[in-house]
C-alpha positions as CSV (number, residue, x, y, z in Angstrom):
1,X,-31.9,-13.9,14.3
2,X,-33.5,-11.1,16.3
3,X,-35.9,-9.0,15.2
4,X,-36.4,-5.7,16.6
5,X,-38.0,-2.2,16.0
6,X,-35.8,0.7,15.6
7,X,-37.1,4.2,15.2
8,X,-36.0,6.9,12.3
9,X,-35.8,10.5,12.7
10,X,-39.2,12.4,12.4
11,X,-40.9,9.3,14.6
12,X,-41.1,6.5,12.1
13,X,-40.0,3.3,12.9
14,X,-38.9,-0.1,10.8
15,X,-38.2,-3.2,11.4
16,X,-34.9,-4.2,12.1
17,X,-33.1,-7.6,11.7
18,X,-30.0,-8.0,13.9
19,X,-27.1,-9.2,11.9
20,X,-24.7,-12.0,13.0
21,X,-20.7,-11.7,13.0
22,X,-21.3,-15.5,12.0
23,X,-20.8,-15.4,8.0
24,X,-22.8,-17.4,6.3
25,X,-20.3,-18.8,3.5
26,X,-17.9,-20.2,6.5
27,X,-16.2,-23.6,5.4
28,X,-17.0,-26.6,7.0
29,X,-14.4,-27.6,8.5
30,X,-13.0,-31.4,7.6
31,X,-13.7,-34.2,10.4
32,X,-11.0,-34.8,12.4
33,X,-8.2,-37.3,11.9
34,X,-8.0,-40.7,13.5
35,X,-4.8,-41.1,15.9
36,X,-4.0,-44.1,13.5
37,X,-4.4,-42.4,10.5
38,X,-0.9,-41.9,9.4
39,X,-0.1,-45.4,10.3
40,X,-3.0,-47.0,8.1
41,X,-2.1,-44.3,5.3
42,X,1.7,-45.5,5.9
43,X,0.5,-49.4,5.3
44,X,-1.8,-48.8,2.6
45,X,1.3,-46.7,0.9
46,X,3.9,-50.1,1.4
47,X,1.4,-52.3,-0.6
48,X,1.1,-50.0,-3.4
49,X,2.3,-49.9,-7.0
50,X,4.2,-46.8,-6.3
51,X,5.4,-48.2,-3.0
52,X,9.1,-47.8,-3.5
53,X,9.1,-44.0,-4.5
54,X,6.1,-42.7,-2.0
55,X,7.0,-44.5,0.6
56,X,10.2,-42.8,1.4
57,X,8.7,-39.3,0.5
58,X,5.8,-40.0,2.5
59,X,8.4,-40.2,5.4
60,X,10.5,-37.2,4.4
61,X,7.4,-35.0,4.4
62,X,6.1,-36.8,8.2
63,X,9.3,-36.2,9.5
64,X,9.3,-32.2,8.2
65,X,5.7,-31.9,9.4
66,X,6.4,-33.8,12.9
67,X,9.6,-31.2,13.6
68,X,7.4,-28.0,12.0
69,X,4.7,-29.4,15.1
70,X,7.2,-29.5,17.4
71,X,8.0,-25.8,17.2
72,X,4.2,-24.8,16.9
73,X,2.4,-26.7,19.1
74,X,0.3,-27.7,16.3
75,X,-0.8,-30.7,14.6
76,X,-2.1,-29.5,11.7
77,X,1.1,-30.2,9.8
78,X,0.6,-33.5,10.3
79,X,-2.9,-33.9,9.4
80,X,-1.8,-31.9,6.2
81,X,0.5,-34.4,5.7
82,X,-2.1,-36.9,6.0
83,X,-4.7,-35.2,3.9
84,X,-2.5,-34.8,1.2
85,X,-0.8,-38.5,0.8
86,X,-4.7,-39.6,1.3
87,X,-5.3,-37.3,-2.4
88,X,-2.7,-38.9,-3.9
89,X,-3.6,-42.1,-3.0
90,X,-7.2,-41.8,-3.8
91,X,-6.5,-40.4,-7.4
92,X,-3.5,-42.3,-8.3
93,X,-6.1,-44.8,-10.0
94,X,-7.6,-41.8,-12.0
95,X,-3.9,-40.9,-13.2
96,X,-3.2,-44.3,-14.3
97,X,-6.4,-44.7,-16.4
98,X,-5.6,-40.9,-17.9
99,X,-2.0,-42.2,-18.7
100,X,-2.8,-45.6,-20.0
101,X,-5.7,-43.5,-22.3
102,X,-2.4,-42.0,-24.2
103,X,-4.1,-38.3,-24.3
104,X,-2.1,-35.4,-24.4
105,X,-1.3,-34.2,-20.9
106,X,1.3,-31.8,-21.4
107,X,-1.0,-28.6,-20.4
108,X,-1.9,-30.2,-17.0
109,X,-1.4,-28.8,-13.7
110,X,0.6,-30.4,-10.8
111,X,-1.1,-31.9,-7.8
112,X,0.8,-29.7,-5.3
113,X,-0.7,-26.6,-6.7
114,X,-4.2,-27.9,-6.6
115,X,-3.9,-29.1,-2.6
116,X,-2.1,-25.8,-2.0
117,X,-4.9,-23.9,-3.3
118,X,-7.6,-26.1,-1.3
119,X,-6.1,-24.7,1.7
């Protein structure tokens, strides 16, 4: 930060601070993906309870996020791909102990809008 002396009208002066275009608040952004990632998600998502309905979404949603990088040049489709099936993976355990608890879940909100709004 620089720190400099600036002069008012009628010959005072103060001290000014020099401010940064840098915000302060500025997200951190995540660490980057390994290149294996999606196939050690994809293997961790065949030997899972769930296996038989997430794997074939897990696909569908690769495949729409590989074509949406084809026509941006981007790979952040991907890795949102990736973040998102790694979510679901890491909380499914937390979902099955709130369902086998038997509370009342019918005022919940669904996962999509909660990574959609982490964006």
């Amino acid at each position: 930060m620089a720190v400099g002396i600036g002069a008012y009208r009628g010959g005072k002066t103060r001290l000014e601070v020099a401010m940064s275009a840098q915000p302060d608040h500025a997200p951190v952004p995540s660490a980057p993906l390994a290149p294996t990632a999606a196939a050690q998600l994809l293997a961790q998502l065949r030997v899972s309870p769930r296996a038989e309905v997430w794997v074939p979404a897990f696909e569908q949603d690769w495949t729409r996020a590989l074509e949406d990088s084809r026509h941006s040049y981007s790979l952040s489709p991907l890795h949102d791909v990736v973040r998102t099936w790694q979510a679901r993976l890491e909380a499914a355990p937390a979902v099955d102990a709130f369902k086998a608890s038997g509370r009342d879940d019918s005022d919940g909100v669904d996962l999509a809008d909660i990574l959609d709004a982490r964006r």
